[in-house]
N, C-alpha and C positions, 0 to 999 in steps of 0.2 A: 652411547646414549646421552653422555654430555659433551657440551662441544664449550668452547669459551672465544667469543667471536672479539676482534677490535678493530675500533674504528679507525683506526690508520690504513686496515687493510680494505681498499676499494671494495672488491666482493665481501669481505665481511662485516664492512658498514653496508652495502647493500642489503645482506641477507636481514642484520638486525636491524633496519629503518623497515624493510618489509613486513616483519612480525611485527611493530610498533604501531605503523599505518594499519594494520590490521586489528589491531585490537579496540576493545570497546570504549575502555579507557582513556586510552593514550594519555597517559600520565608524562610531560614536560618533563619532568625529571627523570626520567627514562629514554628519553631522547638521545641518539648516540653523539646529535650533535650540540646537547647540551652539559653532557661528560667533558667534552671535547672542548670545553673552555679552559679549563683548569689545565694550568702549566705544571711541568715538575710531575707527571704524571700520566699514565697513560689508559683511555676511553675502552672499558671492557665491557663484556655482556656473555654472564654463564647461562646456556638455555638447556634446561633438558624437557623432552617430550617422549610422552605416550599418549599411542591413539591421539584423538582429541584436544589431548592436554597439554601445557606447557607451563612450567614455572621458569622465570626468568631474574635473572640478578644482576643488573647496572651496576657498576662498580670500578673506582680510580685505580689503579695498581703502581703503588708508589716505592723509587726504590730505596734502599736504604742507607743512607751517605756514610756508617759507623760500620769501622772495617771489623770482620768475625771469623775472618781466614780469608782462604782461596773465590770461596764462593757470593756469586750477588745476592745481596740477598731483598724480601720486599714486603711491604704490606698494605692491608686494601682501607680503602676509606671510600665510603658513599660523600658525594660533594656540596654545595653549599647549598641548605633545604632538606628534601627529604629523600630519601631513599627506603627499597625494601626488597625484600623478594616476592615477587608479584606473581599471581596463578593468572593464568588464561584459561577459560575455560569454562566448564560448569562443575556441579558435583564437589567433593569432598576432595580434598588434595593431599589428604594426612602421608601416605602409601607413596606418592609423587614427590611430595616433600621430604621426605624417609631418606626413598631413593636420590634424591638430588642431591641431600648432604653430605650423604655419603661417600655419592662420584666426587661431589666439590670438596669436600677435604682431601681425598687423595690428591686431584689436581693440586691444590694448593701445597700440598705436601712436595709433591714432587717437583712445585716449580719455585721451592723455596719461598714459601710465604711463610713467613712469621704472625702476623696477627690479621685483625680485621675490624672495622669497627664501623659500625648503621646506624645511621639517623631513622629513625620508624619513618615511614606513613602516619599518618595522625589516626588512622581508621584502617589500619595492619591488620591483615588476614594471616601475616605468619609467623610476627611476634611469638603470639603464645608457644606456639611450636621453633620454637630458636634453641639451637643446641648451642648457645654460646651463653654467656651472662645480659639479662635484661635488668635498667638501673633505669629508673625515673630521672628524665631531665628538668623539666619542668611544666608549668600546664602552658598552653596555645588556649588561642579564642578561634571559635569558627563559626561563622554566620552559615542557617541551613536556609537557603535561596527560595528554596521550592516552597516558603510559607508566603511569598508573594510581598510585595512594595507594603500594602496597609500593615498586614503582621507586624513587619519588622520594623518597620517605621515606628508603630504603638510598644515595641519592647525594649528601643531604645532605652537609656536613659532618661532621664527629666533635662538631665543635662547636657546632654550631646544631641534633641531634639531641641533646644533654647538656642546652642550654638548653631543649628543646621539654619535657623529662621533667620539669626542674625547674617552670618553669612551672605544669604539671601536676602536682606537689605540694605547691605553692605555692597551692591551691585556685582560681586561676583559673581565671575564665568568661568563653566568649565569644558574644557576641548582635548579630543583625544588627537594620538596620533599615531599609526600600526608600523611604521616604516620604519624611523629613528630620524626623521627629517630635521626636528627641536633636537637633536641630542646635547648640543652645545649650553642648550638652556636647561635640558636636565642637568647635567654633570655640574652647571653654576649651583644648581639649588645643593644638588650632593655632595659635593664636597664642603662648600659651605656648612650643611649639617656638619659632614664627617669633622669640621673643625670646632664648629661650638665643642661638639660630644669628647671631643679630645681621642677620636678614636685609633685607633692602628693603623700604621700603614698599609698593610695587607688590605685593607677595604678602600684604600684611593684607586679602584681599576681604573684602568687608563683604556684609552678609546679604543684602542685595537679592542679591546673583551669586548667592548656593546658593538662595533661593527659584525666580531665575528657572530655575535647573537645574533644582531640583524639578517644575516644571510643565512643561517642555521638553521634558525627558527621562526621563519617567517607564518605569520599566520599565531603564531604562538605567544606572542607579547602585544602588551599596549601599553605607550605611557597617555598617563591621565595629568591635567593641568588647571591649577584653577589660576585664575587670572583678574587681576583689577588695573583697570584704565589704560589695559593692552600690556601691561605688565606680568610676568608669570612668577607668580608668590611661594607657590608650591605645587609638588609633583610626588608623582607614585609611577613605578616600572611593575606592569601587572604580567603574570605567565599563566598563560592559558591553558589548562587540559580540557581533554573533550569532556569533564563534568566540574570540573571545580576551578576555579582561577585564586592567582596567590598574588596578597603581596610581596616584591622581592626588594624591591632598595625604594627609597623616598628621600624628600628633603622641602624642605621648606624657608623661605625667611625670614625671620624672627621681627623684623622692625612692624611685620605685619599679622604677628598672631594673634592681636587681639578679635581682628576681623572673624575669627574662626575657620581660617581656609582647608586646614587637616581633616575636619568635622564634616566638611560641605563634600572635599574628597573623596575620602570613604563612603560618606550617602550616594555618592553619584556612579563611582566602582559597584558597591552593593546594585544599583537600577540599569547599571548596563549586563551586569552578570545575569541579573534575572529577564533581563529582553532579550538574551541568548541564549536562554534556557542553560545556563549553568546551576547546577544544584547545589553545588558549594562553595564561599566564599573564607578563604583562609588567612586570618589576619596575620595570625605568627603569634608571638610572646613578646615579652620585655628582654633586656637583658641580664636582668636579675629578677627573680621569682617576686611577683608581686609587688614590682615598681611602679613608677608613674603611667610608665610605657604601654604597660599591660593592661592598667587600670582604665588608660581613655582607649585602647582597642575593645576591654570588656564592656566598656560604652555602648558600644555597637551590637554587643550580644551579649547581654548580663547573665544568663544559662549556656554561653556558648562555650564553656571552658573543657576542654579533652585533656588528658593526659601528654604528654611527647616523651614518647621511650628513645631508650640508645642500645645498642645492643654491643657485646664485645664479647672478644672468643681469640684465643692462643691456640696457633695450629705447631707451633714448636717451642715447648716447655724452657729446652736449654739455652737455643740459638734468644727466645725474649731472655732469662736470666740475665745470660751473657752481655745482650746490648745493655740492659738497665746497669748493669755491672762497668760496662766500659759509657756508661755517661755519667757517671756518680765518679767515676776517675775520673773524668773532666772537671768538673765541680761543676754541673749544672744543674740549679736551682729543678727540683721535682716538687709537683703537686699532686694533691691526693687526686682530684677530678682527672688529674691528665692519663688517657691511655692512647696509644700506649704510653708507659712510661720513659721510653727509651727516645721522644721526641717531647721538643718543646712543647707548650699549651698552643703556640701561633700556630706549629706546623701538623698538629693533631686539628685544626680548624681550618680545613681546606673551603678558599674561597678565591 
């Protein structure tokens, strides 16, 4: 009754792009071939079905490099974004989701998994019912689409509607592109960011990731561009689901933020999401609770702020022990936030 399908295996990426195209949703981060970017890792997908119904679980399956005897051992991490356990279906899923847990702890039992740990959905159907521990990460902004261009426009900010005009006098232009054809010119604007920001290596993808995006998920991304005197100043990598589109990576140049081109961005993201009847637009967070970051996305939706849960669950008591134990002999540095514990904070942040 549960099967655990991956995308390595020809027929078994077929079977779960089948059930994916199939669904109402089709949730981007569910995509077998957006698992399947992430290195050091391998593209799953637990489905179990009755009648009607199916709940389905996207999921990384990572192994685990700290030796604990004879055996491999691994554990699961949803990847950069959002993951969850997703219903298909109609009706009440309490009884489905029971049963699924159940099958999927044994599997994971028997195939040597040690932990697990989920990024929500921002609007989780199965959170509440999570037999593992649920911890607040932090709040996300979401723009709801379906109130139409005036709405949102009028709920803007004072401030990020002052910045949208200037922009707009500023002779800024904005150009999309579905293919990755600019990719050269995104990656300038992004790493650029990623340097001001002083951020992690781990977030310099290198071109192979956005190629194999390009071919994966076609149909499924757009980069957006705003541009002055044929120049491209700043950009946004958008992933489309069939209701809601995200933002995923961006970047901009600083010599020209006074123009307001981040501002002009986002308004123009927001007006194409709503001309293709997307109903939600998902900005993200900052990266710290209540920073700058978060403060000019809440610009955009000053009531748009949701929760973003994480979820974590030890499917073997001794074998985590054990590793926490053989990485505290290493002497490596533990953090409260980090789970599991028995991997660095980088390597618990699959991206």
């Amino acid at each position: 009754m549960l099967k655990v399908l991956k995308a390595q295996n020809i027929e078994e990426h077929k079977e779960w792009l089948n059930i994916w195209e199939n669904w109402e949703e089709r949730e981007v981060f569910a995509h077998p071939n957006y698992l399947s970017l992430y290195q050091n890792s391998e593209a799953c997908c637990a489905i179990y079905q009755k009648k009607d119904k199916k709940v389905i679980f996207p999921f990384c399956l990572r192994k685990i490099d700290l030796n604990v005897g004879d055996n491999i051992v691994y554990d699961i991490i949803t990847p950069y974004g959002y993951g969850d356990i997703y219903y298909l279906g109609e009706g009440s899923f309490k009884n489905e989701l029971n049963n699924f847990r159940s099958l999927f702890e044994s599997w994971a039992v028997e195939n040597n998994v040690v932990s697990e740990f989920i990024r929500f959905d921002l609007l989780s159907n199965s959170r509440l019912l999570y037999s593992g521990k649920v911890c607040l990460n932090n709040e996300n902004i979401i723009c709801h689409l379906n109130k139409g261009e005036e709405v949102i426009y009028r709920e803007f900010s004072a401030k990020v509607r002052r910045n949208i005009k200037k922009a707009k006098r500023s002779g800024l232009e904005i150009s999309m592109d579905s293919s990755g054809t600019d990719l050269d010119d995104f990656l300038e604007l992004y790493y650029s960011a990623m340097n001001r920001l002083g951020a992690h290596s781990k977030y310099y993808l290198d071109k192979a990731y956005f190629h194999k995006l390009h071919q994966g998920l076609k149909g499924h991304f757009s980069y957006f561009y705003v541009s002055w005197q044929g120049k491209k100043i700043a950009t946004a990598l958008v992933l489309v689901s069939a209701q809601k589109i995200y933002f995923f990576l961006g970047g901009s140049d600083q010599n020209y933020f006074s123009m307001r081109p981040n501002d002009l961005l986002h308004y123009e993201i927001i007006n194409w999401g709503i001309a293709n009847k997307k109903e939600i637009y998902v900005l993200g967070g900052g990266v710290d609770a209540g920073d700058s970051l978060f403060n000019f996305k809440k610009g955009f939706a000053p009531k748009g702020n949701v929760p973003f849960y994480v979820g974590t669950k030890i499917y073997n008591t001794v074998l985590y022990d054990s590793l926490c134990k053989h990485k505290l002999e290493r002497k490596k540095k533990l953090e409260n936030i980090s789970f599991p514990e028995y991997r660095s904070t980088n390597e618990n942040y699959l991206i």
